[in-house]
C-alpha positions, -999 to 999 in steps of 0.1 A, spaced: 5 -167 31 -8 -134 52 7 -134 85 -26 -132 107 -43 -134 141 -77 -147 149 -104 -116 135 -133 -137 146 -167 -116 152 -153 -86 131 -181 -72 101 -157 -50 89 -120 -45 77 -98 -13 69 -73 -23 43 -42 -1 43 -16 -1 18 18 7 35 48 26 12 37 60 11 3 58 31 17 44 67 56 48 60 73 80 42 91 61 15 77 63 -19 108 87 -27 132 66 -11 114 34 -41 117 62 -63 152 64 -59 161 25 -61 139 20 -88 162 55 -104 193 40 -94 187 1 -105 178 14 -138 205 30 -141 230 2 -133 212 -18 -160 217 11 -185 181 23 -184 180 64 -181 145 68 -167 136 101 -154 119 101 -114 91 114 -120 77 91 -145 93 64 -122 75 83 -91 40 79 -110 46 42 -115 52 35 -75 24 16 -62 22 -10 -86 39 -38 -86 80 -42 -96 70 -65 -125 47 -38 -143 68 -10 -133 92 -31 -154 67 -32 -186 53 2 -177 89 20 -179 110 -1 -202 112 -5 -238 92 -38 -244 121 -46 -271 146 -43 -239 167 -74 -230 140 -90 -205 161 -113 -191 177 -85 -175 145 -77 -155 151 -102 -122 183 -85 -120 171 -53 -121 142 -63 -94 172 -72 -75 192 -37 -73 158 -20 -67 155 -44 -33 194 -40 -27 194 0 -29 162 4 -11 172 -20 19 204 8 24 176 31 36 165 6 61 179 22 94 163 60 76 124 45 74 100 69 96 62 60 99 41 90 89 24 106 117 -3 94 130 1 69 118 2 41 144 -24 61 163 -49 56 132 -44 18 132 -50 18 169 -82 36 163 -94 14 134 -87 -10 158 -105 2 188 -135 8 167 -138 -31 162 -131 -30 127 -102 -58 115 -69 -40 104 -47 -57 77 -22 -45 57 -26 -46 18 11 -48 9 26 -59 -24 63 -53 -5 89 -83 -6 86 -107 27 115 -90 39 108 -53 33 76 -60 53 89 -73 82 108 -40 85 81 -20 72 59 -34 103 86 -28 128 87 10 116 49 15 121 55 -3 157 16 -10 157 14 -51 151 -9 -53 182 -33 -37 164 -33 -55 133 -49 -88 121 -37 -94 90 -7 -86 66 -1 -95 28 29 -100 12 44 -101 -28 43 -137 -21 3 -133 -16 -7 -123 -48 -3 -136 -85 -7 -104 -103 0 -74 -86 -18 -40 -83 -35 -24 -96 -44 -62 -99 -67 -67 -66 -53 -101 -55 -32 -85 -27 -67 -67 -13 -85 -97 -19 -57 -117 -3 -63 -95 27 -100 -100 30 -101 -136 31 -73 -136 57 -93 -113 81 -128 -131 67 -148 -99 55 -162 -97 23 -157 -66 6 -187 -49 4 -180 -45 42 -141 -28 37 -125 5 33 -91 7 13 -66 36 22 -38 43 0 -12 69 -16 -15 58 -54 -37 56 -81 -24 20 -85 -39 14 -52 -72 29 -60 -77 10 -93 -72 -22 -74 -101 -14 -48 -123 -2 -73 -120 -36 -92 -136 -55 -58 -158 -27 -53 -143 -11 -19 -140 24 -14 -111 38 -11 -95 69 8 -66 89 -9 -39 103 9 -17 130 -4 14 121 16 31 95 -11 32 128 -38 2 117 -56 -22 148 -62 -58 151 -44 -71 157 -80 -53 124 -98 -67 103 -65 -99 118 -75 -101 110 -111 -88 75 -103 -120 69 -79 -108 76 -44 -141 84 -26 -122 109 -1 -88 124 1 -72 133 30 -30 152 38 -14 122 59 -27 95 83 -28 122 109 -55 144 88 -75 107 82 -70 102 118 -85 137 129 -116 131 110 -122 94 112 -158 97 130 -171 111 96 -149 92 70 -157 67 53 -142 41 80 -162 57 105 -198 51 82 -186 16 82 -177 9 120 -213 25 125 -229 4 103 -215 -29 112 -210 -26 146 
């Protein structure tokens, strides 16, 4: 279940999707994902795995694969992707500004969760690299969701732990993935550039505003779309 605190008397939520939006790592996935294929005799090129970051390990599976492959394989797989990826542990860097934006969410009296689809583990390091949990109600897990994104369960897992419907919520992510799963609950969501995804593919996937890195977000919250909605249901 979401690991939560008590959001009572919040209107209104920012949902944030971690890899790639708050932590610099969607090249580091990119990488395990490159190198667990690999192992399993899969030659895969990175950028087509880079494009499939952001959903979820089980469709990057059928998304990349042959579906004639040997699917019995796939857990295996799953498991070299987690294996490689937890070497780069001790290298994981937050992006800037990006504490500082939670804080401000925060501070604005909006609820803060995190929209994750990362294994239980991988998000209790993830969290200790962003160093911001006092600012944040609410955080989803793999383990929260039966399909994953662009699915929406893990954003919709995330609204009922902080209790705000979604008509009062802002999504911010790094993938189209991500912005495919907000736009299938309605929430609008804010595109950032700093997972490798282009401003004009975050566009055409429904992202209502696109901004460099957490720090750019940050620097023009007042008129984001976070801002209209701490105005509005404050």
């Amino acid at each position: 279940m979401p690991t939560t605190e008590p959001a009572a008397g919040h209107r209104g939520a920012v949902l944030f999707d971690v890899d790639g939006t708050l932590i610099d790592s969607s090249y580091i996935h990119t990488l395990a994902w490159w190198q667990a294929f690999r192992q399993a005799g899969h030659d895969v090129p990175m950028a087509s795995i880079h494009r499939a970051v952001g959903m979820g390990g089980d469709r990057i599976l059928d998304h990349l694969l042959p579906a004639d492959r040997d699917t019995d394989a796939d857990a295996d797989i799953m498991t070299s992707q987690a294996a490689v990826f937890s070497t780069f542990w001790p290298a994981l860097r937050r992006l800037d500004g990006a504490r500082e934006l939670l804080a401000q969410c925060h501070d604005s009296g909006l609820a803060v969760a995190l929209a994750s689809s990362a294994r239980d583990r991988d998000l209790e390091i993830l969290r200790a690299v962003i160093d911001a949990d006092a600012y944040i109600h609410a955080a989803t897990s793999s383990a929260d969701a039966e399909e994953s994104k662009p699915a929406p369960d893990i954003l919709a897992a995330a609204l009922t732990a902080v209790g705000v419907a979604a008509g009062n919520s802002v999504y911010v992510g790094d993938a189209v993935w991500d912005i495919y799963a907000a736009g299938a609950l309605g929430i609008p969501a804010i595109g950032l550039t700093c997972g490798g995804t282009s401003e004009a593919e975050l566009r055409a996937a429904g992202a209502v505003e696109i901004y460099a890195s957490p720090r750019a977000l940050l620097d023009n919250l007042a008129g984001s779309a976070i801002g209209t909605l701490a105005a509005r249901v404050r």
